[in-house]
C-alpha positions as a Markdown table, in Angstrom:
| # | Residue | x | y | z |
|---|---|---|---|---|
| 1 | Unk | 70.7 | 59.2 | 63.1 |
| 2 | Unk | 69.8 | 61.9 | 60.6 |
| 3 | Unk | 66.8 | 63.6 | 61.4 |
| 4 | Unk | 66.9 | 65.5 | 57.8 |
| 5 | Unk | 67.2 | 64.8 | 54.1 |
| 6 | Unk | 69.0 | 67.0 | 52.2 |
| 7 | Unk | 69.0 | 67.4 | 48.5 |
| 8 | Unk | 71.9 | 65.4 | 47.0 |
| 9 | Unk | 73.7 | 68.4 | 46.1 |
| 10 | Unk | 72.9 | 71.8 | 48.2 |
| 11 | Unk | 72.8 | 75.4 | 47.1 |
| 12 | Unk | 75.4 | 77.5 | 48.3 |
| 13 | Unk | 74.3 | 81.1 | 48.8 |
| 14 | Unk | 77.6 | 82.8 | 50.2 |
| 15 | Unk | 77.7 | 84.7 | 46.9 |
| 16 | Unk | 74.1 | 85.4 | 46.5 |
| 17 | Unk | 74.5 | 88.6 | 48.6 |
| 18 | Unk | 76.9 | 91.7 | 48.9 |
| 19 | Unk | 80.4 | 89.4 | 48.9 |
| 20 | Unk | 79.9 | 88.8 | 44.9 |
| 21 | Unk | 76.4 | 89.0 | 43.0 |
| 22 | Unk | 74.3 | 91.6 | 44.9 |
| 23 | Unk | 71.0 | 89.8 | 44.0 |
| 24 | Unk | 67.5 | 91.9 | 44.3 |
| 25 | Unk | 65.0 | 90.7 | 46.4 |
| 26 | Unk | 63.4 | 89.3 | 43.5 |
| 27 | Unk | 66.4 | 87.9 | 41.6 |
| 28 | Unk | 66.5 | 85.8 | 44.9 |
| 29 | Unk | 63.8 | 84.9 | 44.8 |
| 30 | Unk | 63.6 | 84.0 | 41.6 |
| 31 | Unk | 66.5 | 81.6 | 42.2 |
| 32 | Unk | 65.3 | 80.0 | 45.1 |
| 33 | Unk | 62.5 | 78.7 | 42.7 |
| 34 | Unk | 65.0 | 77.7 | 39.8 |
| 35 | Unk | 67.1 | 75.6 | 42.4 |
| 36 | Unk | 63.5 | 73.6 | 44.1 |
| 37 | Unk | 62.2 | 73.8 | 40.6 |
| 38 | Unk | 65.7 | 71.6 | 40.0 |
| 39 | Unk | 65.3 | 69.6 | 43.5 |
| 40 | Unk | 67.7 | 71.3 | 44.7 |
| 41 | Unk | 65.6 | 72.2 | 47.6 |
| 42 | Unk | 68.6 | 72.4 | 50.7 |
| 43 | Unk | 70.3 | 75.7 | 51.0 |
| 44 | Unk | 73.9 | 76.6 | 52.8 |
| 45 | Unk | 73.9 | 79.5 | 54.8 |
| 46 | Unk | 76.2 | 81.2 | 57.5 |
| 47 | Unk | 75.9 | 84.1 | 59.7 |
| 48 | Unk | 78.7 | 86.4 | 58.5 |
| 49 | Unk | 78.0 | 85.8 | 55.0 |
| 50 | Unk | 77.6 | 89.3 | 53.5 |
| 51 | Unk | 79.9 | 90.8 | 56.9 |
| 52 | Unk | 76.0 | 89.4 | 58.7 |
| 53 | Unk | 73.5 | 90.8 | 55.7 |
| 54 | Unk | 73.0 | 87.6 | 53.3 |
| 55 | Unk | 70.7 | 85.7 | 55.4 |
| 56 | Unk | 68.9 | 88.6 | 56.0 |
| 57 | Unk | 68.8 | 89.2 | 52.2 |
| 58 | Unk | 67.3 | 85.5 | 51.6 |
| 59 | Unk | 64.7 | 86.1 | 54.4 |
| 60 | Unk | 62.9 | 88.5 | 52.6 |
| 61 | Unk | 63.5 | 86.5 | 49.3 |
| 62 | Unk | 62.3 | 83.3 | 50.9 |
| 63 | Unk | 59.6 | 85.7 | 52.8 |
| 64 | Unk | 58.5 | 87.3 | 49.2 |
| 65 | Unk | 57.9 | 83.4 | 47.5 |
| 66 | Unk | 55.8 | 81.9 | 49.5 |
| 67 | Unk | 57.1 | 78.7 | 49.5 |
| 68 | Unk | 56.5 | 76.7 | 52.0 |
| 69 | Unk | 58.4 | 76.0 | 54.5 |
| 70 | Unk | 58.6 | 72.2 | 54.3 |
| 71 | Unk | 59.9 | 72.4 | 51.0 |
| 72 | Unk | 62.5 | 73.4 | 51.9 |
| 73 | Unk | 65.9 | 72.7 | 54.1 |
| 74 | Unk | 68.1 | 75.6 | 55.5 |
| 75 | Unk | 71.3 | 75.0 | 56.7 |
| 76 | Unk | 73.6 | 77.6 | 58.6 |
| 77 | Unk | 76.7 | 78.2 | 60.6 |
| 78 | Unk | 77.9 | 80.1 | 63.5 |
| 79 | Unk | 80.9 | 80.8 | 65.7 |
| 80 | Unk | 83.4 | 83.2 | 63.2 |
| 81 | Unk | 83.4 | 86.7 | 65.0 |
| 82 | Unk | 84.3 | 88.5 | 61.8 |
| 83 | Unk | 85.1 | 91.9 | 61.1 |
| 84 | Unk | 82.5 | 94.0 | 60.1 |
| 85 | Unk | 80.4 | 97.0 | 60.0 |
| 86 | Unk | 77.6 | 94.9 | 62.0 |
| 87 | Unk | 79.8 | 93.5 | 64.7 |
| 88 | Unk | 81.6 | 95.7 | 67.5 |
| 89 | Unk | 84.9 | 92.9 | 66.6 |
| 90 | Unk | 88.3 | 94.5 | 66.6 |
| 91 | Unk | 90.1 | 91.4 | 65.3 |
| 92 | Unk | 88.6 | 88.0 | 63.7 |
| 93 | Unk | 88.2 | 85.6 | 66.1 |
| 94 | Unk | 85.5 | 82.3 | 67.5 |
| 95 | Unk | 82.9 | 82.5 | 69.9 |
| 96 | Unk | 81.3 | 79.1 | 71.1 |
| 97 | Unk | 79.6 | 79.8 | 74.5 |
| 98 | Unk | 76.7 | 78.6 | 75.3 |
| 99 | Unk | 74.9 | 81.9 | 75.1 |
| 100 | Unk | 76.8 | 82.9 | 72.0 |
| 101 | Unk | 75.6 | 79.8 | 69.9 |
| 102 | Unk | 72.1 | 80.2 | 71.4 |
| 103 | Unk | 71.8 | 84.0 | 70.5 |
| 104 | Unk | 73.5 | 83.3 | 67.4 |
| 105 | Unk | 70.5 | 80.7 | 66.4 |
| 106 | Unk | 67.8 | 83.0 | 67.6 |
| 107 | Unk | 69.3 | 85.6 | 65.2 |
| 108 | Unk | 69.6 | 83.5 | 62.3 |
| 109 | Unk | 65.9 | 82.5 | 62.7 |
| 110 | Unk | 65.2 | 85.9 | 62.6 |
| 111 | Unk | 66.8 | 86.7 | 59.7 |
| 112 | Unk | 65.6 | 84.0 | 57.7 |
| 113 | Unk | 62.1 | 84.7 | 58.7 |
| 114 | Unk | 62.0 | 80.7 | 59.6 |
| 115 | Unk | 61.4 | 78.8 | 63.0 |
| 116 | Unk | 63.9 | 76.3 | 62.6 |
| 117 | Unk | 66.7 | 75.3 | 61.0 |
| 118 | Unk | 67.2 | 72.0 | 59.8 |
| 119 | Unk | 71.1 | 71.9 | 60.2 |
| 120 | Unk | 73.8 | 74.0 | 62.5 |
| 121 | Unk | 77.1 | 73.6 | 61.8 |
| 122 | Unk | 80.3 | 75.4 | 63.7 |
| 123 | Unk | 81.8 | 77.4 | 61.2 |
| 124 | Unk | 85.5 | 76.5 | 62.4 |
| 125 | Unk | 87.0 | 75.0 | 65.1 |
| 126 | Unk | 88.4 | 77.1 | 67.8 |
| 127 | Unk | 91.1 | 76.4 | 70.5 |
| 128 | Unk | 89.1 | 77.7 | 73.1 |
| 129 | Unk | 86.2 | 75.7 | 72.8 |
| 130 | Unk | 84.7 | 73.8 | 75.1 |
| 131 | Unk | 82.8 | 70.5 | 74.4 |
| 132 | Unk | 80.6 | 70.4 | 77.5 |
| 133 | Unk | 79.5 | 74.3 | 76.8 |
| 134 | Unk | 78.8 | 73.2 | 73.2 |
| 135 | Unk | 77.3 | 70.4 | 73.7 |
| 136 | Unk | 74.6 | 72.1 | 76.5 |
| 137 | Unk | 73.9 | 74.6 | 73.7 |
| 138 | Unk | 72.5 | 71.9 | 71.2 |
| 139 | Unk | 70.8 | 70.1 | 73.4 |
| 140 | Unk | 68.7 | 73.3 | 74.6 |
| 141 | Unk | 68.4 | 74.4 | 70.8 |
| 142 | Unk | 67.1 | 71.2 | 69.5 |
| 143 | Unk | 65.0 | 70.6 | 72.6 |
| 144 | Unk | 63.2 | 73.9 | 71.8 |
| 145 | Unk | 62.9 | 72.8 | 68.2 |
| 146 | Unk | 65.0 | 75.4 | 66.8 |
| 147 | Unk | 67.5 | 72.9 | 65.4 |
| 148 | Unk | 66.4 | 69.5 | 64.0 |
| 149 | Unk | 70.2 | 68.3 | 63.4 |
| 150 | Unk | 73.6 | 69.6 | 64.3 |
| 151 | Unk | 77.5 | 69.2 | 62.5 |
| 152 | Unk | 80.2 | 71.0 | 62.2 |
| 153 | Unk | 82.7 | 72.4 | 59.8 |
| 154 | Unk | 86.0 | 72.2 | 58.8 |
| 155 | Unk | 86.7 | 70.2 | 62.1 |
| 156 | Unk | 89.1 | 67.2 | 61.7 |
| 157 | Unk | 88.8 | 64.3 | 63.3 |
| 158 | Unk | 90.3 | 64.3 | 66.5 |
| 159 | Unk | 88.4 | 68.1 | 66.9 |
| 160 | Unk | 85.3 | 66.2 | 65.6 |
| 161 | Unk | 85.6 | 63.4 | 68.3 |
| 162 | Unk | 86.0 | 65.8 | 71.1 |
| 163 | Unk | 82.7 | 67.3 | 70.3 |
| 164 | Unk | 80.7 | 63.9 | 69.3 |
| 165 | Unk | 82.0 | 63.0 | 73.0 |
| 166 | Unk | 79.4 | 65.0 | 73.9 |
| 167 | Unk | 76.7 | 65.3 | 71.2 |
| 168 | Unk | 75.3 | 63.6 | 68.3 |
| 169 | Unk | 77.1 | 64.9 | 65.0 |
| 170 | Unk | 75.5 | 64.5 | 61.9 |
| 171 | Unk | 77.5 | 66.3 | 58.9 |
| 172 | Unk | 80.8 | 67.9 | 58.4 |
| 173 | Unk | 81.2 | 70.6 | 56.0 |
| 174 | Unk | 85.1 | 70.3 | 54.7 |
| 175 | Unk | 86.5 | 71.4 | 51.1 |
| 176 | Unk | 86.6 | 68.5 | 49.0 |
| 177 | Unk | 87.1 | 68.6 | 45.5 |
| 178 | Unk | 89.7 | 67.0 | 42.5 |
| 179 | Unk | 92.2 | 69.4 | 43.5 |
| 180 | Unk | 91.7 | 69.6 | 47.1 |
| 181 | Unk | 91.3 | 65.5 | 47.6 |
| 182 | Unk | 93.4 | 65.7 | 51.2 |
| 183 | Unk | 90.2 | 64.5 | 53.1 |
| 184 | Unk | 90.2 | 61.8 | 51.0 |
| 185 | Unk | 93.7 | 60.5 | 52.2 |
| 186 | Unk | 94.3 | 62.1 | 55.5 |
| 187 | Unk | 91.5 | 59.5 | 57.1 |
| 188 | Unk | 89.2 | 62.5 | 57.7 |
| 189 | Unk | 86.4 | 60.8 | 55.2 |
| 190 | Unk | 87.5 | 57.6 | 56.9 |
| 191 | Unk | 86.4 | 58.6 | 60.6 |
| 192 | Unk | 82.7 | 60.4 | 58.4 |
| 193 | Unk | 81.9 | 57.0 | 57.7 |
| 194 | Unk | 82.9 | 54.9 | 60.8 |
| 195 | Unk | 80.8 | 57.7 | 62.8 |
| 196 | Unk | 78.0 | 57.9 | 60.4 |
| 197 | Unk | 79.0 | 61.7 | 59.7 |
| 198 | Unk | 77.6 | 62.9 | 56.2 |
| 199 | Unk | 80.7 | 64.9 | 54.6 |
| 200 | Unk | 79.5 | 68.3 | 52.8 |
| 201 | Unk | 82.0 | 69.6 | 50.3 |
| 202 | Unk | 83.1 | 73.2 | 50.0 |
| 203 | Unk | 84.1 | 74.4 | 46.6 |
| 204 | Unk | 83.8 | 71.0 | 45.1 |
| 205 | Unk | 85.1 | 72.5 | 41.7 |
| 206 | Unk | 87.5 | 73.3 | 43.0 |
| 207 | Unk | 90.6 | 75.0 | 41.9 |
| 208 | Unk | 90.1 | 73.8 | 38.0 |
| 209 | Unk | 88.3 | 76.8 | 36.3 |
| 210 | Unk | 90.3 | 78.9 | 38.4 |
| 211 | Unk | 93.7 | 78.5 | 38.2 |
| 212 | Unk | 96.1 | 78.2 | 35.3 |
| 213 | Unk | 98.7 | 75.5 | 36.8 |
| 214 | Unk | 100.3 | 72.4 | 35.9 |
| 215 | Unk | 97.8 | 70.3 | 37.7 |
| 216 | Unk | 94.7 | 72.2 | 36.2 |
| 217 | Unk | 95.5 | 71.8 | 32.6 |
| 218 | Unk | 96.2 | 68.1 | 32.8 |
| 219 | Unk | 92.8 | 67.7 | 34.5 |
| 220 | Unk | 91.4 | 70.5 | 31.8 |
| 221 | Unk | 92.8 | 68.4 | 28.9 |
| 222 | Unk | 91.2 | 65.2 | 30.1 |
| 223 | Unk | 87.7 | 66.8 | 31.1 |
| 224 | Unk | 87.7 | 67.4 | 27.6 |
| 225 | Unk | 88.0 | 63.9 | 26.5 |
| 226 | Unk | 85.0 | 63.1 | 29.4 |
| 227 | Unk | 82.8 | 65.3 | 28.3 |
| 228 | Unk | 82.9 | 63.9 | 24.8 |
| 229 | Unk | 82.4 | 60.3 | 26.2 |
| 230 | Unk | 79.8 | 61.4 | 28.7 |
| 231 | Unk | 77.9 | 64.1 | 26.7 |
| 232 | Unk | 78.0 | 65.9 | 30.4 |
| 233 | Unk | 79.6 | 69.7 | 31.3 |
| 234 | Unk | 82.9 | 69.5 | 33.1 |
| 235 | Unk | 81.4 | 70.7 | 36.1 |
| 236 | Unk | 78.9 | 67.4 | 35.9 |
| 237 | Unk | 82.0 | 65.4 | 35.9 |
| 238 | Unk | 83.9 | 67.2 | 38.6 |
| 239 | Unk | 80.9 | 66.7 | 40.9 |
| 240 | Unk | 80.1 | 63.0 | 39.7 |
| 241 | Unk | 83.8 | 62.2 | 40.6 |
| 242 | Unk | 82.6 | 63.6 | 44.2 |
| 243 | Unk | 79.5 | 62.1 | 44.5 |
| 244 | Unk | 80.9 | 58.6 | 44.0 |
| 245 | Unk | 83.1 | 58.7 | 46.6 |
| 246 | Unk | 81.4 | 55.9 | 49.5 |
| 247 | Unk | 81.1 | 58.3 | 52.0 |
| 248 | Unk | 78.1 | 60.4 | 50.9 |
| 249 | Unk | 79.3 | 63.3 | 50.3 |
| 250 | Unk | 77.4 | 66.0 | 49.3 |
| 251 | Unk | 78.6 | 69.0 | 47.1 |
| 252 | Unk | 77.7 | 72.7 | 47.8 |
| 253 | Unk | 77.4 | 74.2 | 44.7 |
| 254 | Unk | 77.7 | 78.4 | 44.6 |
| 255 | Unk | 76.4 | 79.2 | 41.3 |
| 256 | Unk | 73.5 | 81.0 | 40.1 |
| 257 | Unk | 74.0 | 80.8 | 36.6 |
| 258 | Unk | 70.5 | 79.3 | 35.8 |
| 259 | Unk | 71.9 | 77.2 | 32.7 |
| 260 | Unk | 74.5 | 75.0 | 35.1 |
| 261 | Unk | 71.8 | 74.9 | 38.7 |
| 262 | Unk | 69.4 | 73.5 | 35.5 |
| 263 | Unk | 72.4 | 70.9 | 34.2 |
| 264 | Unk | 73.6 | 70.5 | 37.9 |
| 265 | Unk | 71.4 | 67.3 | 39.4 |
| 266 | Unk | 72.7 | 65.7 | 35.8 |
| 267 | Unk | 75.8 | 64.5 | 38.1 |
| 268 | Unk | 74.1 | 62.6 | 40.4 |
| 269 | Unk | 72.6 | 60.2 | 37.8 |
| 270 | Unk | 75.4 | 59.8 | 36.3 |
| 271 | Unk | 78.2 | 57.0 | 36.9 |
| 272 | Unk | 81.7 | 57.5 | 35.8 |
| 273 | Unk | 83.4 | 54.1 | 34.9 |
| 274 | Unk | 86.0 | 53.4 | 37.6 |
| 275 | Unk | 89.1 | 54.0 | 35.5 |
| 276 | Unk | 87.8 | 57.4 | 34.1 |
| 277 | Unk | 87.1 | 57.9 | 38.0 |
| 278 | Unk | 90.6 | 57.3 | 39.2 |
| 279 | Unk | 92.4 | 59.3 | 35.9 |
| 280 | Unk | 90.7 | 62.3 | 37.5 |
| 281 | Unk | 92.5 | 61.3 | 40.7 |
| 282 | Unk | 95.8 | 60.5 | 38.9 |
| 283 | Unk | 95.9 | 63.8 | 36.4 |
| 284 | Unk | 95.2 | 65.7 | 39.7 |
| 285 | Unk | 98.5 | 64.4 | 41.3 |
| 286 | Unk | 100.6 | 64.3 | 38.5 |
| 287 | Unk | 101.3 | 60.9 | 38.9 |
| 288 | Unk | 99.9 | 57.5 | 39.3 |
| 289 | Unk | 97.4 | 56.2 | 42.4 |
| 290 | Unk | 100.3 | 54.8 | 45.0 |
């Protein structure tokens, strides 16, 4: 069982830092309070997120509020050795010893200025990992209190059964989205919700705003027509069509335009009808359901 609650849809902050937006101190601050002011109250993290410098970054944001702690849930993820000024790596690679996870923890802690964190996750599944290892690792982390749940992500599901041989698994971070509905049909949301796995979704948007293709203009030209009926933004819609699915999942949403966090909980109240549900599906494939 779950020992958190998340917020129904969780702020993303891989681009709060120096990969895209380069927020202040305070402008991180600031949106920290706009996204619990909107109960969006869980936030995504990883280690290598800013090559290592964004959690770090939030820390002293989260440090600067005041908030409380309990307010709030902090997820991150370890395991990616990646290339950077902060790590002595000479090519990208994963790491999931025992002592590498554990460190790895203890650092993120740090960084966050926080005690615990309420979900790990392994970033992505490597060849070389060992279940048994792993699996020693969480049980030493959560003993000590420094993890209240643990998941994974990007696993699929025969990587995700090798671990939950070992260890309780509570989430699975995967991209999910209208255009990227594989998980969907490839039994990976299937085995979430035999196993009582929460899905998270990685860019849940998508590919729609951002590519000019065949598939994105047919779903573009009926958005239109569903945000007439709806009275909703597009976004809304693209993470109501998520949000419906029966597995639970739960979107990770990157932005921190203030306008779209504030319009962003407006998708989980709403209900698309089912046939407005399944054109999404259908414009996305370019052809009817099978």
């Amino acid at each position: 069982m779950n020992k958190t609650t998340v917020s129904p849809i969780i702020a993303g902050t891989m681009n709060w830092g120096i990969w895209d937006k380069n927020l202040t101190t305070k402008e991180m601050e600031n949106m920290i309070h706009i996204c619990l002011e909107n109960k969006i109250t869980t936030f995504d993290h990883a280690d290598i997120y800013g090559s290592y410098t964004t959690e770090s970054d939030f820390g002293k944001a989260f440090a600067s509020s005041k908030i409380a702690r309990e307010k709030m849930q902090l997820i991150s993820k370890c395991g990616i050795q990646h290339i950077s000024e902060n790590r002595n790596n000479k090519i990208k690679h994963y790491d999931y010893s025992k002592s590498y996870i554990i460190w790895s923890v203890e650092n993120s802690l740090k960084n966050l200025q926080t005690d615990y964190l309420d979900v790990l996750l392994l970033h992505r599944p490597s060849p070389l990992m060992q279940a048994d290892e792993i699996a020693e690792a969480i049980s030493k982390l959560k003993t000590e209190g420094k993890i209240l749940d643990f998941g994974l992500s990007n696993f699929t599901p025969s990587q995700t059964e090798l671990i939950r041989q070992k260890t309780e698994i509570s989430y699975n971070q995967v991209q999910f989205s209208a255009t990227h509905y594989e998980a969907m049909v490839d039994g990976s949301l299937d085995y979430m919700q035999i196993h009582n796995i929460r899905p998270m979704s990685w860019n849940p948007l998508g590919t729609v705003f951002r590519e000019d293709i065949e598939q994105t203009r047919r779903l573009k030209k009926l958005l239109a027509q569903l945000v007439e009926k709806y009275h909703l933004g597009a976004d809304s819609i693209l993470l109501s069509w998520i949000l419906q699915h029966p597995a639970k999942i739960i979107p990770i949403a990157g932005t921190v335009n203030i306008a779209r966090i504030q319009s962003l909980m407006k998708a989980a109240e709403l209900q698309l009808d089912k046939e407005d549900w399944f054109a999404i599906w259908t414009e996305s494939m370019g052809e009817n359901v099978p």
